[in-house]
DOBAMAR-919085 format. One record per residue (C-alpha): residue number from 1; x, y, z. Coordinates in steps of 0.001 Angstrom, whole numbers, plus 500000, padded with zeros to 6 digits. Layout:
DOBAMAR-919085
+-----+--------+--------+--------+
!   i !      X !      Y !      Z !
+-----+--------+--------+--------+
! NUM !      X !      Y !      Z !
...
+-----+--------+--------+--------+
This chain:
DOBAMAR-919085
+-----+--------+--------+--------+
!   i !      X !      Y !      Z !
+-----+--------+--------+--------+
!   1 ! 559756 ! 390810 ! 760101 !
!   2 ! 559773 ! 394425 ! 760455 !
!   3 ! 560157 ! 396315 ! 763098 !
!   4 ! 557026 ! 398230 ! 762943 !
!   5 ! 554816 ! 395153 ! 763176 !
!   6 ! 556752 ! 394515 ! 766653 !
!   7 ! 556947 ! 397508 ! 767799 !
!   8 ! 553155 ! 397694 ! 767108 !
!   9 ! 553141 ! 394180 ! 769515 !
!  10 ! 555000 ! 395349 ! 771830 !
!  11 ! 552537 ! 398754 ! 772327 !
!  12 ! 549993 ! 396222 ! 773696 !
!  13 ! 551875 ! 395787 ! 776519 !
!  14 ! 551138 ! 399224 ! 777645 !
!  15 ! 547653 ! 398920 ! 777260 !
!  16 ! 547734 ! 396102 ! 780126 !
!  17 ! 548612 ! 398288 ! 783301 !
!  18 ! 544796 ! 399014 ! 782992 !
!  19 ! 543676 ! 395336 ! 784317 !
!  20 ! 544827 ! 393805 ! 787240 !
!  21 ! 548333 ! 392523 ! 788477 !
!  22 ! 547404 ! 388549 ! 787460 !
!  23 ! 545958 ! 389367 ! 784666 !
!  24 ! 548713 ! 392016 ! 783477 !
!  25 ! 551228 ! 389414 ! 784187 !
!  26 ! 549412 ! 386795 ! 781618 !
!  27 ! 549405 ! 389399 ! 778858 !
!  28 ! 552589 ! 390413 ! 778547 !
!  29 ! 554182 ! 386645 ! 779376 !
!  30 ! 552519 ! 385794 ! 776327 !
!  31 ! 553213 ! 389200 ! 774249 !
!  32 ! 556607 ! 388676 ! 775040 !
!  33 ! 556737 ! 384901 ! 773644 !
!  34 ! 555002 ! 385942 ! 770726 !
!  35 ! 557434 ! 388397 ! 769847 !
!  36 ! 560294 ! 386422 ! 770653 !
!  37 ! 559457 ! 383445 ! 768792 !
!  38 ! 558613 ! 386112 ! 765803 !
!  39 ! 562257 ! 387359 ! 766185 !
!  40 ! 563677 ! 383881 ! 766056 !
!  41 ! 561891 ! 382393 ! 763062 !
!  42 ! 561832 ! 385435 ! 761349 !
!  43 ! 563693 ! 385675 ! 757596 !
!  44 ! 564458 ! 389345 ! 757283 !
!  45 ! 566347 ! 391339 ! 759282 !
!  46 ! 565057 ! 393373 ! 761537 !
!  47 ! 565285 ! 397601 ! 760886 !
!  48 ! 564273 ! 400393 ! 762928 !
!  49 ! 563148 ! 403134 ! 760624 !
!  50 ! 563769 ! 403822 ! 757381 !
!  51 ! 567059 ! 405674 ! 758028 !
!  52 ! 568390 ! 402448 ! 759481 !
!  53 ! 567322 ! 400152 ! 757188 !
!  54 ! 569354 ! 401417 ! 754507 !
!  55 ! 572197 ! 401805 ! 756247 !
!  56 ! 571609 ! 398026 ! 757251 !
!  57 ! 571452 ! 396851 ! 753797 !
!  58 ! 574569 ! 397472 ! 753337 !
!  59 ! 575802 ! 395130 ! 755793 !
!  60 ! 573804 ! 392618 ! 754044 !
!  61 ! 576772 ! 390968 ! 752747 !
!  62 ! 578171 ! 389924 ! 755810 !
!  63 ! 576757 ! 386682 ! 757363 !
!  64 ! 574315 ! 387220 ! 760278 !
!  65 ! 573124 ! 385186 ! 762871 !
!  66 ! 568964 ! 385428 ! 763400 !
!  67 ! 568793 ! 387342 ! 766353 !
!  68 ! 566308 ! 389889 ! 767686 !
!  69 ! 569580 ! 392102 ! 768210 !
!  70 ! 571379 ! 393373 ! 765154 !
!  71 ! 574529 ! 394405 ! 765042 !
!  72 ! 575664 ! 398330 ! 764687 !
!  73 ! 577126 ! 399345 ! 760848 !
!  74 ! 580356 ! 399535 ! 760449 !
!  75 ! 580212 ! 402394 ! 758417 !
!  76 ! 577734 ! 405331 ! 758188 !
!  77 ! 577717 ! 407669 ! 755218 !
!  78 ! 577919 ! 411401 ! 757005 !
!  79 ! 579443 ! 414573 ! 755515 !
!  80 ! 583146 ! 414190 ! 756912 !
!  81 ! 583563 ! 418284 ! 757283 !
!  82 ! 580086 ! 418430 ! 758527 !
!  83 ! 580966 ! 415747 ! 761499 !
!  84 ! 584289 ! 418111 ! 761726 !
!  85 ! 582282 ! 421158 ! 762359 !
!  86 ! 579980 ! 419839 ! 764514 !
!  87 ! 582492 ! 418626 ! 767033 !
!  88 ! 584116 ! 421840 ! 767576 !
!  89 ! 580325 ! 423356 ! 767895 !
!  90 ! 579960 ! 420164 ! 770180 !
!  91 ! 582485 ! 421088 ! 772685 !
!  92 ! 582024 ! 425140 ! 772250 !
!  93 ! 581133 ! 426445 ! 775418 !
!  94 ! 579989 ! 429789 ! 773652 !
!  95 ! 576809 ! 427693 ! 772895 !
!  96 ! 575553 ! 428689 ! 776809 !
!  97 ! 574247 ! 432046 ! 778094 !
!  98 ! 577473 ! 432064 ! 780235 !
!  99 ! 580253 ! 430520 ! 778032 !
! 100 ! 580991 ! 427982 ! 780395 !
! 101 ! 578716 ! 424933 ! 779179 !
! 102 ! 579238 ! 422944 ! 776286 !
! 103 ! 577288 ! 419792 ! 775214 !
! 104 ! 580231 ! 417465 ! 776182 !
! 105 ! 580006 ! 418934 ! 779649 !
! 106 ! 577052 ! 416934 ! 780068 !
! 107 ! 577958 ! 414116 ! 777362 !
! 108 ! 581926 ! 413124 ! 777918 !
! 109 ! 582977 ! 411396 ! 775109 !
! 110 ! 585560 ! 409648 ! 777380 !
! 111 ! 582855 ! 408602 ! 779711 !
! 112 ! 580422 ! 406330 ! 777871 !
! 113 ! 578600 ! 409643 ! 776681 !
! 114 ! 577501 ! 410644 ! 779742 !
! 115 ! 578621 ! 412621 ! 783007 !
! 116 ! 578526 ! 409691 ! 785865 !
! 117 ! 576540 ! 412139 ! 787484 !
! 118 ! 572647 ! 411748 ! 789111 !
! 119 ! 571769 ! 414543 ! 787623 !
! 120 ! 573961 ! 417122 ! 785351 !
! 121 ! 574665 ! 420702 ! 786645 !
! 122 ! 574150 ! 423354 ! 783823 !
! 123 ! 574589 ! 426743 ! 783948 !
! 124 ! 574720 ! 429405 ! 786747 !
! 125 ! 575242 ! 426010 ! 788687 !
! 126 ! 571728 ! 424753 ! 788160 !
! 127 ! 570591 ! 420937 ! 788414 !
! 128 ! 568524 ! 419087 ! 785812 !
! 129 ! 565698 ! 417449 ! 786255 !
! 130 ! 566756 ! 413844 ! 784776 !
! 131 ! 569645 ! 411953 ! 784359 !
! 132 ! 571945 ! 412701 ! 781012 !
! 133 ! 570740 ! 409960 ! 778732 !
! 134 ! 574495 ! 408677 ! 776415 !
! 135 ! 574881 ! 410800 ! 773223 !
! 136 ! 576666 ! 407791 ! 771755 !
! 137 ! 574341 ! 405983 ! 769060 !
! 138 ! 571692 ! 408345 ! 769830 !
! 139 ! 571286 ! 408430 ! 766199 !
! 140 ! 569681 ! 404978 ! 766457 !
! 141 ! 567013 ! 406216 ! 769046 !
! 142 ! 563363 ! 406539 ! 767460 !
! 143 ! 562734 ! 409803 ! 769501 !
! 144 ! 565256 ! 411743 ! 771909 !
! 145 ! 564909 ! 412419 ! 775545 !
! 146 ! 563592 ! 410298 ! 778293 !
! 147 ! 560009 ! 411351 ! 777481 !
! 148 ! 560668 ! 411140 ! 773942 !
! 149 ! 559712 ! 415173 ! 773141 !
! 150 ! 561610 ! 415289 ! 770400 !
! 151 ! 561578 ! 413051 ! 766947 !
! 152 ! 565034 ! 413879 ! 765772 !
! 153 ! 568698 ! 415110 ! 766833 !
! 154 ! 568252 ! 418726 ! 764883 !
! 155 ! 564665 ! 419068 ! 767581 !
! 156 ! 567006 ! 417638 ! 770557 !
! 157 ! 569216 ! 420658 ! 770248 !
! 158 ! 566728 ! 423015 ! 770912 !
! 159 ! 566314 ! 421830 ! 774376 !
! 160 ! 569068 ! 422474 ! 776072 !
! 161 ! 569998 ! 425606 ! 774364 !
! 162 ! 566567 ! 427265 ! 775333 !
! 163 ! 566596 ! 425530 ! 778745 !
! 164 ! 567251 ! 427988 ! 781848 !
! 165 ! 568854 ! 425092 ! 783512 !
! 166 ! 570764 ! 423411 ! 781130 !
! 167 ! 572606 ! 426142 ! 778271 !
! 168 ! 570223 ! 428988 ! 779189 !
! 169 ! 571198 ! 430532 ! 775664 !
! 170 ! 568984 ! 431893 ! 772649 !
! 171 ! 569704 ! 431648 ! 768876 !
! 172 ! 570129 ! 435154 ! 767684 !
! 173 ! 572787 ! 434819 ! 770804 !
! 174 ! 574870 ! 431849 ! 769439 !
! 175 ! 574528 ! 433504 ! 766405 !
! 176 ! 575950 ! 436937 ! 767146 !
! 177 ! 579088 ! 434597 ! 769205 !
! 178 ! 579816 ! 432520 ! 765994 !
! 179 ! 579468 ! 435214 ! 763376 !
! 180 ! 582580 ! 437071 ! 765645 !
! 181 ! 584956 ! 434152 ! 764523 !
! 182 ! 586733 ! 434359 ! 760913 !
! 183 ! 587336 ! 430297 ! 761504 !
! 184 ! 583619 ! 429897 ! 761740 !
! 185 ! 582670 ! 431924 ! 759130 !
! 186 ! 584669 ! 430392 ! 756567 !
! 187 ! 583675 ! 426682 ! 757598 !
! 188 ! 579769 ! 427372 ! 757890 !
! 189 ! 580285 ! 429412 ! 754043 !
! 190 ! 582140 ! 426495 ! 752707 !
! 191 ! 579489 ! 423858 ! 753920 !
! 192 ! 575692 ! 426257 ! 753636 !
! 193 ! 575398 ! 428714 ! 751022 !
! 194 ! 573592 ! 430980 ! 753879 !
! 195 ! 576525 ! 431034 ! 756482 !
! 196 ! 575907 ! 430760 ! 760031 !
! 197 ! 572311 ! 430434 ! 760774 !
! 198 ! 570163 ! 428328 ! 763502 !
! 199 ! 569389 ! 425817 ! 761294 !
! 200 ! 573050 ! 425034 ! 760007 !
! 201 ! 574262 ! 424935 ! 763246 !
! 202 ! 572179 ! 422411 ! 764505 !
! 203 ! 572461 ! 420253 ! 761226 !
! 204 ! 576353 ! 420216 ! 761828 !
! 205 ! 575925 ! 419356 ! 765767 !
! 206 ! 573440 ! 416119 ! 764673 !
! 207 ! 575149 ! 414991 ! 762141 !
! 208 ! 578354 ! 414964 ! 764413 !
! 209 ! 576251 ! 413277 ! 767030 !
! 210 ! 575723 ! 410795 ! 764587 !
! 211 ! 579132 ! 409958 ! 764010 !
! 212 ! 579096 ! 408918 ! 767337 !
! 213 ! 578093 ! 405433 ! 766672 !
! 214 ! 580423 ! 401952 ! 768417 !
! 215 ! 580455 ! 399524 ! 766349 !
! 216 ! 582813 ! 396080 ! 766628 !
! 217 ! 581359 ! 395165 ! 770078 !
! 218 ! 582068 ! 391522 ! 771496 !
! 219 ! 578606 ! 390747 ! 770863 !
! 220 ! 578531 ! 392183 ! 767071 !
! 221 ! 581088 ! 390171 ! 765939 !
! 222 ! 578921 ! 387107 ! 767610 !
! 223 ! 575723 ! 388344 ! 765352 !
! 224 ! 578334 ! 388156 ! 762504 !
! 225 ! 579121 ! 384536 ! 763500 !
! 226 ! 582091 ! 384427 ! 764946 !
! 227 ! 580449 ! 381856 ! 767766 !
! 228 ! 583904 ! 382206 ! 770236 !
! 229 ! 583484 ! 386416 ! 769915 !
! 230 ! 581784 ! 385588 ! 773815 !
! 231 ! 581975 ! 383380 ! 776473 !
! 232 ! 579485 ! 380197 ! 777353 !
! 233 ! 578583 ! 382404 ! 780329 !
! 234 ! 578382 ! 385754 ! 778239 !
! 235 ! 575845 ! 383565 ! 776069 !
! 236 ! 573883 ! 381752 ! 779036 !
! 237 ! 573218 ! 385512 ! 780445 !
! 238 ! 571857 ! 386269 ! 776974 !
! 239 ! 569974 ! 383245 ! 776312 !
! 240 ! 568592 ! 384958 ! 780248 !
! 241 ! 567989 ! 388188 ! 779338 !
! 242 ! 565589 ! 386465 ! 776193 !
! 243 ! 563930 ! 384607 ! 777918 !
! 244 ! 562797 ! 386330 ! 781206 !
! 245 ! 561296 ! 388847 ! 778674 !
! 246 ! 564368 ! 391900 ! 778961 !
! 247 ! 564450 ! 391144 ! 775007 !
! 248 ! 560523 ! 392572 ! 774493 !
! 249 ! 561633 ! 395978 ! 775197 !
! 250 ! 565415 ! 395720 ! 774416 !
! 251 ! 566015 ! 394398 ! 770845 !
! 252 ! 567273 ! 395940 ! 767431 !
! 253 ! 570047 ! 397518 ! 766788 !
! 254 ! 570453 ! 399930 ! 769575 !
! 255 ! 569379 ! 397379 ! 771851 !
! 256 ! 566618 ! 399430 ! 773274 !
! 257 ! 565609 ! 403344 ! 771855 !
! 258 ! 562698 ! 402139 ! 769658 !
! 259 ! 560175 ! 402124 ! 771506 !
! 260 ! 557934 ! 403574 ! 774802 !
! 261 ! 557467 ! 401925 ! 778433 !
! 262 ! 555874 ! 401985 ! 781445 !
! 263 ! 558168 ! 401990 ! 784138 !
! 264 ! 555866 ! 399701 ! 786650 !
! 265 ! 554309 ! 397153 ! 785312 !
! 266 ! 554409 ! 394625 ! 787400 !
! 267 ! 554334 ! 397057 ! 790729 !
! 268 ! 554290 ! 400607 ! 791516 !
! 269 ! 557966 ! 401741 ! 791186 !
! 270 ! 557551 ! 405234 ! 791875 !
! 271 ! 555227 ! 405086 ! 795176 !
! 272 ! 557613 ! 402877 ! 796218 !
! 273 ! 560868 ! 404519 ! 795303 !
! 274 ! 558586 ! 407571 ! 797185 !
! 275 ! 558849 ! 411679 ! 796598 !
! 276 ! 557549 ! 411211 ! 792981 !
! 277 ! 558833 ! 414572 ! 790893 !
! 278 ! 557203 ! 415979 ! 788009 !
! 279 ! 559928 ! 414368 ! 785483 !
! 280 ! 558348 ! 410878 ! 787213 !
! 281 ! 555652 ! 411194 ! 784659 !
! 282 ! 556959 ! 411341 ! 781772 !
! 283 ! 555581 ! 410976 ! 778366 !
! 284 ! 552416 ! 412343 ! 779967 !
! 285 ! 553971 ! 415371 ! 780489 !
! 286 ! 554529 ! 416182 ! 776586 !
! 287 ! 550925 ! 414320 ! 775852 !
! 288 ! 548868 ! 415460 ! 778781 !
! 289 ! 546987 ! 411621 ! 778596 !
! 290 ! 546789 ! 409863 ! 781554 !
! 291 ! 547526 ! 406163 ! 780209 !
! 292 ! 550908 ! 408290 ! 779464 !
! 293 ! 551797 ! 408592 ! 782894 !
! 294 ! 554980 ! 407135 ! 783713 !
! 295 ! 555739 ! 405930 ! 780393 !
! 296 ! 559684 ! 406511 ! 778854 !
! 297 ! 561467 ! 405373 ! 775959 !
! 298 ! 563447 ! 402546 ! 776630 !
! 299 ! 566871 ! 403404 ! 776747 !
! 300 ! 569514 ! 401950 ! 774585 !
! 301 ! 571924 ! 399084 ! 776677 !
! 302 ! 574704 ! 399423 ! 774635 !
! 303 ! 577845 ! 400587 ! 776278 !
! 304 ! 575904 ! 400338 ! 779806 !
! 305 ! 578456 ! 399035 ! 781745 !
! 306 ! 580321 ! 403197 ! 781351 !
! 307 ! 576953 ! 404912 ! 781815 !
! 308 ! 575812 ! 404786 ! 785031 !
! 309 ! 573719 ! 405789 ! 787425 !
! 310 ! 570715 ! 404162 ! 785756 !
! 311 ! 567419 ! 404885 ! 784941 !
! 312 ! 565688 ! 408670 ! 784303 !
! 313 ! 565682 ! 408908 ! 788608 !
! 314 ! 569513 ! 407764 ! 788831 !
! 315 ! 567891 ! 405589 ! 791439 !
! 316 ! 570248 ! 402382 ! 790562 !
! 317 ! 574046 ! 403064 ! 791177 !
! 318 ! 574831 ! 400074 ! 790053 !
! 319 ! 574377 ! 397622 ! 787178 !
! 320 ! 573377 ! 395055 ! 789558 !
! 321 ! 570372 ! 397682 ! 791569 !
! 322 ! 569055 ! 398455 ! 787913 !
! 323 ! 568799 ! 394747 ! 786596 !
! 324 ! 566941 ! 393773 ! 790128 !
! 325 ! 564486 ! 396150 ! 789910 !
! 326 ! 563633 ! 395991 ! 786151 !
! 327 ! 563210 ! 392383 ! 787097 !
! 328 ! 560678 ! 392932 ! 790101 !
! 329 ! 558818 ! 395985 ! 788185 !
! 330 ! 559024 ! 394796 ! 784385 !
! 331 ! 559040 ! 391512 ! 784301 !
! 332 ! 557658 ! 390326 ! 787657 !
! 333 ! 560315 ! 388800 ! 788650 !
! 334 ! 562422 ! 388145 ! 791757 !
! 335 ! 565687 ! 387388 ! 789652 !
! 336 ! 568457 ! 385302 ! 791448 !
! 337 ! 572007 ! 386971 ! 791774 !
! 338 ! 573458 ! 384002 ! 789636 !
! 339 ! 570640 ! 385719 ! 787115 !
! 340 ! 572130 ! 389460 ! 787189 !
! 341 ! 575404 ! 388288 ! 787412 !
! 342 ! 574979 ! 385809 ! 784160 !
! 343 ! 573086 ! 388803 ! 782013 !
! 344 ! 575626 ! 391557 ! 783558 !
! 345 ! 578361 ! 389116 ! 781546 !
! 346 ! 576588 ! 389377 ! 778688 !
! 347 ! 575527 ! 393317 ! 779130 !
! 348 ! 579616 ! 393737 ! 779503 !
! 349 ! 579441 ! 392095 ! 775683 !
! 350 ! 577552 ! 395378 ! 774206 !
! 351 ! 580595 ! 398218 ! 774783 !
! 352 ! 581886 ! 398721 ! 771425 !
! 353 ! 584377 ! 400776 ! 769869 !
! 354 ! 584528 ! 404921 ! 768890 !
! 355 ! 587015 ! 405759 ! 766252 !
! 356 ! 588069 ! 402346 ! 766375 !
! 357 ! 589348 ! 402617 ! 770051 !
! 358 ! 587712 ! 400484 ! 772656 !
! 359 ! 585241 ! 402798 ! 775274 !
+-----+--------+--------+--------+
């Protein structure tokens, strides 16, 4: 089964929030059985795009269980000097207007990829808008950011650097900073026949980024087949999370970042959360259509028990807050705390490791 055909399946669910609360909760009950039971019988593995599914191939020789998760390669195929220069350009502060922001102040590599913070600070001590979303296996994601503006890592970059609260930088300035260093001269001539330009330097930051995969998770080895890699509770809080319907929207490889949702399905979340913002709408604000309002990507859960506060708000401070309330809003739901407890075991499953180090 291919991912397209269930992502496709899964859309449907967004057309709902048009009818009425009983009759919403019919259509995606079923949608998400459907989609399940097409996970379960399926005979291929699943693959997000066509990226991933060559990179998935070759893990084809190592014995898989059917599940609507895959596990994470083992090994990606990146230019090694490329991933070298793009770390250093990673952590550069020169990259902001006032050399004092980098793009690990906002994604900490020794914090789960993210700050811990509600909202990051950027420069000239300004607050974002949305919570930092993990860098780590962002290469996995369909489309980057919360309201999915951009289709690739090179197009994420852009953001930040142009943004007045994040980098507040410019091009021609990162440019003119580089160009200054004999170090950086010699690795961008070595690597692009044009030197330091825009363009390299973003190619060398993404394909860093993508280096920034965690593999060997718990729960990997148990899609290998190694049945004791988790606990009978770590698997009765995933058998859970499948069936109360947390697997429509959080499956593949990433275990979530394929796909848009409506936040509020099954209930208004932001009336009742109250003092709705302008980054509340999101994916209508980069579509301007209304059945857009309020609709996100879904984010990745691996490594979620290091990335919190949750959600695009950083309303939920806790694992526990976050699983209650996509229960009551997504699935419609009142979930027991023997529930979040069970699938917060399994969630615990999903941190892997970075450089072969545990997060």
């Amino acid at each position: 089964m291919r991912w397209e055909l269930v992502i496709k399946m899964i859309s449907l669910a967004n057309l709902a929030n048009v009818f009425k609360k009983k009759t919403l909760q019919i259509i995606s009950m079923m949608i998400s059985v459907i989609i399940i039971s097409l996970f379960l019988y399926s005979c291929q593995s699943p693959s997000i795009n066509e990226s991933t599914d060559s990179i998935l191939e070759k893990d084809s020789k190592i014995s898989l269980i059917n599940e609507p998760i895959t596990p994470i390669p083992l090994k990606l195929e990146l230019d090694e000097n490329k991933v070298k220069l793009g770390e250093l350009l990673f952590h550069d502060r020169q990259l902001s207007g006032d050399d004092m922001i980098s793009c690990a102040s906002c994604h900490k590599l020794n914090h789960g990829g993210v700050d811990l913070l509600p909202k990051s600070e950027g420069i000239n001590n300004r607050i974002g808008e949305v919570n930092s979303p993990t860098v780590f296996n962002s290469g996995f994601n369909f489309k980057q950011f919360w309201d999915g503006r951009a289709d690739t890592l090179e197009e994420q970059i852009e953001g930040p650097i142009n943004s007045e609260i994040e980098m507040g930088s410019s091009w021609p300035l990162i440019v003119r900073k580089l160009s200054s260093s004999p170090e950086y001269i010699l690795s961008f001539r070595q690597l692009y026949s044009d030197g330091i330009t825009k363009e390299n330097i973003k190619d060398a930051i993404a394909t860093f980024e993508r280096s920034l995969y965690t593999p060997n998770s718990r729960f990997d080895f148990f899609l290998r087949g190694d049945k004791n890699a988790i606990t009978e509770e770590e698997k009765e809080g995933y058998n859970r999370f499948k069936n109360y319907g947390c697997i429509t929207c959080h499956q593949g490889v990433n275990v979530g970042g394929n796909l848009f949702q409506t936040f509020g399905l099954f209930g208004n979340y932001f009336k009742d959360r109250g003092n709705i913002t302008r980054a509340d709408f999101g994916r209508y604000n980069v579509t301007g259509k209304e059945e857009d309002r309020y609709l996100f990507k879904v984010p990745s859960l691996r490594n979620i028990v290091l990335t919190s506060p949750y959600f695009h708000d950083a309303n939920a401070k806790t694992l526990e807050e976050a699983i209650a309330i996509m229960g009551k809003y997504q699935l419609g739901r009142n979930l027991s705390s023997e529930d979040i407890d069970l699938i917060i075991k399994f969630l615990k499953t999903l941190t892997g490791n970075y450089q072969d180090n545990p997060l």
